[in-house]
N, C-alpha and C positions, 0 to 999 in steps of 0.2 A: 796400179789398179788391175791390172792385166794380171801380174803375179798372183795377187790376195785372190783374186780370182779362182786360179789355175788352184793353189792350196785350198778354197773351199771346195771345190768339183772333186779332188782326190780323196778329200775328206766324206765325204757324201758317197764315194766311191768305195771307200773302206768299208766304211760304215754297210752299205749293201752287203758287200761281200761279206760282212763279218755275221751280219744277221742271216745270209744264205747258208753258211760254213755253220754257225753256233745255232743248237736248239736243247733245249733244258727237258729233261722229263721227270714227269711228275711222280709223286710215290703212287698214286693211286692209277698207273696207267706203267704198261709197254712202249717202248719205244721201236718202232719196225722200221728199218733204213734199208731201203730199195736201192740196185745199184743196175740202174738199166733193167727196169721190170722185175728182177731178180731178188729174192734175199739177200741182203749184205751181211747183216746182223741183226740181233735182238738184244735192246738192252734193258735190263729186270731191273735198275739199282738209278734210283731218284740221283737226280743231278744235272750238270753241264756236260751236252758231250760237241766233239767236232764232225762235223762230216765235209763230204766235196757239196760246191755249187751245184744248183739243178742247171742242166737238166741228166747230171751225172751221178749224184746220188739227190732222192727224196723219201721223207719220213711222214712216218705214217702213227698213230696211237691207237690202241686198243687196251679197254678197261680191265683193272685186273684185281677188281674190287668183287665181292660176292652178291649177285645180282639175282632177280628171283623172277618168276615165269610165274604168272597169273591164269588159268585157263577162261578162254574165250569162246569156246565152241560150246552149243546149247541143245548139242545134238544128243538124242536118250541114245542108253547104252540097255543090253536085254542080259538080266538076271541068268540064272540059273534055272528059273523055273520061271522064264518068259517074260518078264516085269519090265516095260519101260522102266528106267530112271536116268535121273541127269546129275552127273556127279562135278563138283568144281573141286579144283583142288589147285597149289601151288609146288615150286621147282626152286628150288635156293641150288645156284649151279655157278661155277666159274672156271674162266677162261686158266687152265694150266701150262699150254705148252703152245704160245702165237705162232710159232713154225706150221707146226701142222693145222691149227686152226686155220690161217689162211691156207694153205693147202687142200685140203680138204671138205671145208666149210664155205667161211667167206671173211669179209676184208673188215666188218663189224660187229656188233654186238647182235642186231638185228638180224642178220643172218643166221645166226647160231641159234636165237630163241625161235625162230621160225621152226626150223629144223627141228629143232629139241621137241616143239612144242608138238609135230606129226607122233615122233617117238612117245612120249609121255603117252598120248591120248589113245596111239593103239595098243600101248602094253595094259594101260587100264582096260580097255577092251577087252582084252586077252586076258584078265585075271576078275574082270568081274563077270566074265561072263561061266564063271566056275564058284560064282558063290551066290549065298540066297541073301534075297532083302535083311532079313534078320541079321545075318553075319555082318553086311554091310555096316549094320547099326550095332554091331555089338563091338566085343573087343578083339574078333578076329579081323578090325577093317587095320590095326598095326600091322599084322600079317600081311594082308593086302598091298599094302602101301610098302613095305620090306620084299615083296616080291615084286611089285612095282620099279624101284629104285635097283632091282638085281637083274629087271631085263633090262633098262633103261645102261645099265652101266656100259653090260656085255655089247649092246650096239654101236655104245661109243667108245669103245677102247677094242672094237672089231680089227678087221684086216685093213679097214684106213682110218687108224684112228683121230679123234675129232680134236684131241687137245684140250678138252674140259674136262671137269669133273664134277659128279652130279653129288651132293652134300646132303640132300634131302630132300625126298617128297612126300606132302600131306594132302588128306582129304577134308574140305573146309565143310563141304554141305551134300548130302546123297537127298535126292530127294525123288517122288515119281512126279513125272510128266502132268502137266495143268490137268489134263481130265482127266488121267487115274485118280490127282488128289482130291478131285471133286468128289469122283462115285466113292473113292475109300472116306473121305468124310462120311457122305451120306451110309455109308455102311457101319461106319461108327457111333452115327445119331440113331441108325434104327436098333442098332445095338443099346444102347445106353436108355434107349425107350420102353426095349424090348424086357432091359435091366430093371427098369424102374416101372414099369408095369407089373411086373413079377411080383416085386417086392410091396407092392400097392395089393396086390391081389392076397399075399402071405400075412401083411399087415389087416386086413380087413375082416379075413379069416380067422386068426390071433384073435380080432376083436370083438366078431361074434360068437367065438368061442368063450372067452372072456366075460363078453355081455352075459350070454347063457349061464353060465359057470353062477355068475353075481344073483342070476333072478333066480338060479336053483337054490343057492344059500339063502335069500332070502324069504322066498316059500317057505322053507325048510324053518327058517327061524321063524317066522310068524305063523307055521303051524303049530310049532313046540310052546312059542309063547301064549297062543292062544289054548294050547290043550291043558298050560299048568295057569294060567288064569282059570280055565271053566274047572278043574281040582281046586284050585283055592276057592271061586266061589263056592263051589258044590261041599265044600267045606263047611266056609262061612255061613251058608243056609242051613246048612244041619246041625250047625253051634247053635246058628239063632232060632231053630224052630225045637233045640231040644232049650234053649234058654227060653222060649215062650212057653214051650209045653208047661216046665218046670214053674214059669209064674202064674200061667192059667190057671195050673190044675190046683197052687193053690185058691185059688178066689175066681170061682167060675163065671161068678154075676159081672168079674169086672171084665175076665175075657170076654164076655158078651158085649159088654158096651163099648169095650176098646176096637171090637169087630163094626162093631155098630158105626162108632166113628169113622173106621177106615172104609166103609161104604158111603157112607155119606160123602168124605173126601173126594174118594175116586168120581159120584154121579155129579156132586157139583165144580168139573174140573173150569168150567170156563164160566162167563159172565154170563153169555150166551144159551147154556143150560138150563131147559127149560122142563118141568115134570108135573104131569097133573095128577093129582091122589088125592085122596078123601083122607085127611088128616085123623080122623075121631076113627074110622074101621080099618085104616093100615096099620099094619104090624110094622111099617118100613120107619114112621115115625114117633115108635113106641120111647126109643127113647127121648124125644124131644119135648115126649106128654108129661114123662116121669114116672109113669107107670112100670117100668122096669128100670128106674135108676139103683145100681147096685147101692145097697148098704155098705156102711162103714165094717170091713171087719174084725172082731176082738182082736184085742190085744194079743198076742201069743207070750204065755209066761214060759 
């Protein structure tokens, strides 16, 4: 019992040691093996490796995947021509060379975005503070962000260099600061009222121009129609009165009484028409005596 014993203690004892001694690194990670506080080595290549028991050597991992920096600081940045704005933008950056990263940085990944992230925000600084809102928004912000990523480099590949390397930086959103965007709204509603007020005023004028234009043409046409109306009747009257002339003058008795009717016509126009006259001594109801009823006249051979 004592033996079986003795063999499982040793066994368990390996075992320790072998899990102390063996550790595996991953592809997506550095493997850094301290030897008493110190560098021992760095291994770049996924696998099984050996090292000493601690507290003689210990291993340490750092990622060596491509990681990206989010900006988090909400502080406005001043234009060219004085403009608060707040720019956000992102860092795609990786760990190159874990020697000097822990050397000069620090012993994680956090360390390094930290750092990165002071660098990032004041070379934006430093380069938006040389261009205007407009540019910002236009297509010289590649520019920007290409001068951005060229001081960003120069810092970190300086006189102690940091072991990274900086792959890309973009600007996701430029925007001004909560009250500018409020007054620049409002400067764009009094614009667009200012707009559409104009246009309401251009429009209205168009269409009393328009209206006027329409009641000249129309004057114009209902004088002309009235003037060749009174020529045509002024016409028609002189057809008809040279057509009556023409049938009066032959047979004068009947143009008398044809007159005679149309006076009579015209005095008794309504029901209500009332005339008082001495039938037997007016001349007015000569023809109704008979006393001037025209004769038939001859024949014409």
């Amino acid at each position: 019992m004592n033996r079986l014993g003795f063999i499982f203690s040793s066994l368990l004892l390996l075992l320790a040691l072998a899990s102390s001694t063996l550790f595996v690194v991953d592809q997506r990670q550095f493997g850094v093996v301290y030897a008493l506080g110190q560098i021992k080595e760095v291994i770049t290549e996924p696998g099984l490796n050996i090292k000493l028991p601690p507290p003689f050597q210990n291993v340490t991992y750092i990622d060596k995947r491509l990681l990206t920096l989010d900006s988090t600081d909400t502080e406005p940045m001043l234009t060219l021509e004085k403009q608060r704005v707040v720019i956000d933008w992102y860092v795609r950056w990786r760990i190159s060379d874990p020697t000097e990263y822990i050397r000069n940085v620090g012993l994680n990944e956090a360390a390094g975005a930290s750092q990165l992230n002071r660098v990032v925000r004041n070379a934006f600084q430093e380069e938006v503070n040389k261009h205007t809102v407009k540019e910002l928004l236009s297509l010289k912000r590649e520019a920007l962000t290409a001068d951005v990523k060229k001081e960003v480099l120069e810092k970190v590949r300086g006189a102690k260099p940091w072991g990274v390397d900086v792959v890309d930086v973009r600007i996701t959103r430029a925007d001004y600061v909560d009250a500018i965007t409020e007054s620049v709204y409002r400067r764009m509603e009094a614009e667009r009222k200012r707009v559409a007020n104009e246009l309401r005023s251009t429009g209205a004028a168009e269409g009393e121009k328009i209206r006027a234009d329409a009641d000249r043409q129309r004057e114009v046409t209902i004088a002309n129609a009235y003037r060749d109306a009174q020529k045509i009747k002024g016409e028609g009257d002189a057809e008809a009165a040279r057509i009556y002339a023409e049938a009066f003058g032959r047979d004068p008795q009947f143009a008398q009484f044809y007159r005679s009717l149309e006076a009579y016509k015209a005095s008794f126009n309504k029901k209500s028409d009332v005339m008082v006259i001495d039938p037997s001594s007016s001349e007015f109801f000569k023809a109704f005596r008979g006393q001037s009823a025209p004769a038939s006249a001859p024949a014409k051979k």
